[in-house]
N, C-alpha and C positions, 0 to 999 in steps of 0.2 A: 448614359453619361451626360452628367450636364457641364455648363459653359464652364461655373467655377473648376470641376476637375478637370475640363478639359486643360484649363488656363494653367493647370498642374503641372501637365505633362511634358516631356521632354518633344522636340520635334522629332526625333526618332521613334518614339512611342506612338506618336502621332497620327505617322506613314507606316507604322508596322499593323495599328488597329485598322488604318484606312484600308489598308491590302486587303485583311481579315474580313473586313466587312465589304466590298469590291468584288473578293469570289463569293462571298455569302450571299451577295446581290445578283451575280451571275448565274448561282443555283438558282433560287427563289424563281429570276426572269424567266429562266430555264422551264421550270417545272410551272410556271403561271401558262407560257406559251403551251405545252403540250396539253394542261388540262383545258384549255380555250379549246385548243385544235378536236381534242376527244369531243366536249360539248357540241361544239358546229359540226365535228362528223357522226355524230348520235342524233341531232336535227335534221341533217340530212336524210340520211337513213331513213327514218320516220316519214318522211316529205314534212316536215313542220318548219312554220317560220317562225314560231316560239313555241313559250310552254311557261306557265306559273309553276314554281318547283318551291313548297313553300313560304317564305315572304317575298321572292325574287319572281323577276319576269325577267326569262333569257329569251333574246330575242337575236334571230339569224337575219340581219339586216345586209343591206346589200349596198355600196358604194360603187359607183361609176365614174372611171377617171378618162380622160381624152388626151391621147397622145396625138391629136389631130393637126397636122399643119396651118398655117394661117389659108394654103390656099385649098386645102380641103374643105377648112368651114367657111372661106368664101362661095365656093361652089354651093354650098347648102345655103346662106343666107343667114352665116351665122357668124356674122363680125359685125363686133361693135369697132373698139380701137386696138381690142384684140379678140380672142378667140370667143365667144359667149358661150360657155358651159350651158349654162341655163336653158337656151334655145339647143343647143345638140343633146341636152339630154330628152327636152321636148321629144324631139325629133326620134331617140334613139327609143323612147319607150313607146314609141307610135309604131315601132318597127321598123323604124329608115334605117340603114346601114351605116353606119357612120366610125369612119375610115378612123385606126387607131382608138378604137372603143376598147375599157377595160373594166368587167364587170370583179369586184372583190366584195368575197361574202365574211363581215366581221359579227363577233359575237357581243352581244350588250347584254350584260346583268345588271340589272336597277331593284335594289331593294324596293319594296311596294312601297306609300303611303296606306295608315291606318287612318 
């Protein structure tokens, strides 16, 4: 649909398509989410942190977030004027423990360059 028939329609038509397309999008997120979750539990399995799958590189990346208090990453040497991520992560992939550590493993598909 473009602007002009949008600019057609009644605002009841409006909010009846928005709905329509709303659960449409609800599926879609739905079924995008479980095929991510299948892929990273097929990597796992594997022990693989990627794989070329045709023109695509899926890759099982990994994010580390810090639910660490200010005086936890004082203790560590790791405040600036707040918490320094940067240095706790240092820290956390050196092996130090590092209090309210949260490792989450996401999926990335990047079509290749030719």
């Amino acid at each position: 649909m473009n602007t002009e028939d949008l600019q057609k329609q009644s605002k009841e038509a409006l909010i009846e398509r928005l709905e329509v397309l709303n659960a449409e999008e609800e599926q879609i997120m739905a079924e995008i989410v479980m095929i991510r979750e299948e892929l990273l539990h097929r990597l796992t399995e594997e022990n693989k942190d990627g794989e070329l799958i045709g023109e695509y590189s899926v890759i099982r990346a990994k994010r580390i977030t810090f639910k660490t208090s200010v005086e936890e990453a004082r203790q560590l040497g790791a405040i600036k004027t707040a918490v320094d991520a940067d240095v706790l992560r240092k820290l956390y992939n050196k092996g130090v423990e590092v209090p309210g550590a949260i490792e989450t493993y996401y999926l990335s598909v990047r079509k290749n360059r030719k």
